[in-house]
Structure formats: C-alpha cells, structure tokens
N, C-alpha and C positions, 0 to 999 in steps of 0.2 A: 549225233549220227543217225538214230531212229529218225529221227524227222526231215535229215534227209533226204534217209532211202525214200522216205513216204512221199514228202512233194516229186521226185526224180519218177517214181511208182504213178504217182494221179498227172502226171505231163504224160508220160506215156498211154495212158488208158485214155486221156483226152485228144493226142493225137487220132489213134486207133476211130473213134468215135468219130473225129472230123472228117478222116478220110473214106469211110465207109457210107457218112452220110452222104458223099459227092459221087458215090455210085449208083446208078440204077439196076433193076434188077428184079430176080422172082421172090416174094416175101411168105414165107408160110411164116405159120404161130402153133403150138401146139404144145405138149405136158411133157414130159420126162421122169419118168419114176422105178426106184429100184432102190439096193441094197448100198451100204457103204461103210468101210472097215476102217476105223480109226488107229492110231499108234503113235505115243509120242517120247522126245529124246528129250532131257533135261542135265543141266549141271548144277550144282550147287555154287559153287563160286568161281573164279576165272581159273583158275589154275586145275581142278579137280575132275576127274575120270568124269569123261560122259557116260550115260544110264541111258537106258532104252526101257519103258514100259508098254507094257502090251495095251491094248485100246478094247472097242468094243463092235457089235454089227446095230447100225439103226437102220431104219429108212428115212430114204431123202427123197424128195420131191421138188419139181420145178416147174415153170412157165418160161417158156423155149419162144423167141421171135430169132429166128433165121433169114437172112438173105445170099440170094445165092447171086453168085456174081458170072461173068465171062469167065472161058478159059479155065473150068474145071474149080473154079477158088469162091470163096464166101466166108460169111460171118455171122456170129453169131452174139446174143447178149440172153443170160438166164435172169430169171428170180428164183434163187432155190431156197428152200428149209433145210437144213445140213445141222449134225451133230455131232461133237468129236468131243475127245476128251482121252483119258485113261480109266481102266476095268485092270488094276497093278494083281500080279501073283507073283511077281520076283521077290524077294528075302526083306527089302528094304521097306517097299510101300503096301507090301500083301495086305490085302481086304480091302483097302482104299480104290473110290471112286467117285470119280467125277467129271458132270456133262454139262458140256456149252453148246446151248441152242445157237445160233446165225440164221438170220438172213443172208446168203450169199447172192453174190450178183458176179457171175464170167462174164469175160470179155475176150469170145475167141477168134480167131483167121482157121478158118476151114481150110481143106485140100483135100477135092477129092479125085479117085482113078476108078474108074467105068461109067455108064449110060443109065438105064435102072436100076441094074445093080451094083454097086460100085460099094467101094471102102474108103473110109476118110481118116483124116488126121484132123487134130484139133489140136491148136495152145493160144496160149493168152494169159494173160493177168488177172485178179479177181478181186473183187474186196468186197467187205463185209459187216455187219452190225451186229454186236452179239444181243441179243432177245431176254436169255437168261440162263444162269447157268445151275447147277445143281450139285451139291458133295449129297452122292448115292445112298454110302457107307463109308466109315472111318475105322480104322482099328489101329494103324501102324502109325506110331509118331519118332521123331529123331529129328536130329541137325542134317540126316540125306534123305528125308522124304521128301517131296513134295508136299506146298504148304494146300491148307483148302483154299477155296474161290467163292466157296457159296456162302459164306458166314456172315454176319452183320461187319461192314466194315473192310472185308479184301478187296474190293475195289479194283476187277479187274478191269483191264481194258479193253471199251469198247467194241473198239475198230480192228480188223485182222484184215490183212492184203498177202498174197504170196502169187504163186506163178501153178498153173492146170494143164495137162497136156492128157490128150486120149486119143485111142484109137475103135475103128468098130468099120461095122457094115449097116448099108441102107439098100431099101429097096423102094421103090416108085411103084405107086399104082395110080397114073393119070395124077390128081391135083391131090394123092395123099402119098405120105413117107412113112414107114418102117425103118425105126436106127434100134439095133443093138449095141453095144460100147462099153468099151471098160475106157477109165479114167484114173490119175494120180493124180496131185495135188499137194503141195506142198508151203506153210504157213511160214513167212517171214514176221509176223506181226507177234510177238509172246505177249501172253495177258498178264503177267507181273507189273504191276505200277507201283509196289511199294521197296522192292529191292531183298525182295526173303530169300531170293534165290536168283541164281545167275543167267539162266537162260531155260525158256521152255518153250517146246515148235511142236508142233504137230503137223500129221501126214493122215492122209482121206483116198484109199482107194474105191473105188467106187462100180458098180455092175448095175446098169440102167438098160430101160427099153425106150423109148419115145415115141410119141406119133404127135406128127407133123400136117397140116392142112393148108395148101396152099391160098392165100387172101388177095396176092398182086402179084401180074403179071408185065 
C-alpha cells in the first residue's frame, strides 16, 4: 500500500512539472526563510488510541525558483532545510526527543488576487530526503512510547512526501517581491521501517518571509 501511494504521489508531481514546464512566463528565484513548528500523532498498533505529541520551533530555510503564469496563477518548486520531529511532555514519552533533518523540495500551483499588492494561495505536493536525524534526550521508555531513530541500527526511512498548502501576502517593487506566509504541511511518509510501532506522521507549520528577484521576463 505504501508504495502505492508513492508511485500514485511522483505521477502526480511529474505531471505538475510537465505542465508548468510548457508555460511561459515571468521567472524570479530568491531565499525564503523563517520559523517552523513541528508536532506529531502516533499509534502503537492498529487497533490502539491515537497519541498526539507536541513537536518543537526550528528554523527553516530555502531556495525559492517561482514562475508566474497568465491569469493571476503560477508556480513554484523550493530546496528547503526543514526539521521536525517530537520535544514529548505528555505522561507517556516525557523528556524524549527527537530531530529529523530533510532536504525538502514543494511542488506548488500558486493563486494569486491583486496587482502589487496582492495575496496568494499556494498547495502542492512535496517530497523529501532525510539528511539525518538525532534522539536529543531520552528518559521515558514503555510498550507506548515512541521507539528512538537516532541509534545504531533504526533505520529509518529515508524518503518523506505528503501534501503543503499556505497562504500570505506579497508586494512588488519593479523586478523585486516581498512574501510574507504562513504554511501547513502534512507527512504521509512515516520513518518506521522496522515495524516497532504502528504508524507516525508528522505536521510542520510554518512563518517565513521571502525575497524574490526577478531573472526572466
């Protein structure tokens, strides 16, 4: 079923790609950077109460190529540095924590409403490479924690894709852009490859600024 979703996930994102690349249009390139609030839901085995643990604040950063299309609409493709994971204070996994580096890469369809100043919509698909990951601190162990990732031998997985949507404001000055934005973000991809536990996702909201410079016209 996993590998499904996945090849059904990279047709889609290869679509998206073919079709943007047969537009022409105005191409800026520029950085993206700000804040971003991890938090993730886990189950132990299929049957057993889902858990919610609380996450942590990093910063995340990116390399932004946008193209703006006719008709208000465009696209976009990132390289970000992104961190998520869990920072537990609930009963079960208290003291524990632990961070997974990514390379992430969006894949979004912009929309946006007004002239230089205007406000957009963004969603798309994402996927991702994990870089490396890190157990912080450990103190809570059980059959309902969460197992570590950073230890010799958890082996987690690589690859993470799920689905990104935001919203925000930009402003135009001649061939440069102003975006402020909040973002959500949500992981289809769980790092468990050995079967310790049932399911783990993780959610990435996110508070960036960006600047944009346009390169083609």
């Amino acid at each position: 079923m996993g590998m499904i979703r996945l090849h059904g996930f990279l047709l889609v994102v290869i679509l998206l790609v073919g079709f943007h690349g047969h537009v022409l249009g105005q191409t800026s390139v520029g950085f993206r950077t700000g804040y971003s609030t991890s938090s993730a839901s886990y189950r132990v085995t299929l049957g057993s109460f889902p858990r919610s643990v609380k996450g942590f604040t990093a910063q995340t950063h990116s390399f932004v190529i946008e193209q703006f299309f006719e008709k208000n609409a465009g696209g976009q493709i990132e390289f970000q540095l992104l961190s998520t994971g869990f920072s537990a204070v609930d009963s079960v996994n208290e003291g524990n924590e632990t961070r997974f580096d990514y390379l992430k890469i969006p894949i979004l369809s912009n929309f946006y409403l007004g002239n230089t100043g205007r406000i957009h919509l963004k969603l798309g698909p994402h996927v991702g490479y994990l870089l490396n990951v890190r157990d912080i601190s450990r103190v809570s162990e059980g059959n309902l924690v969460i197992p570590t990732y950073g230890q010799p031998g958890d082996d987690p997985r690589k690859i993470m894709y799920g689905l990104t949507g935001g919203v925000g404001i930009s402003k135009l000055f001649g061939k440069h852009t102003l975006q402020g934005e909040a973002r959500f973000s949500y992981e289809f991809g769980r790092p468990e490859t050995q079967n310790r536990i049932f399911d783990l996702n993780f959610t990435q909201l996110e508070f960036t600024l960006s600047y944009l410079f346009r390169v083609l016209k």
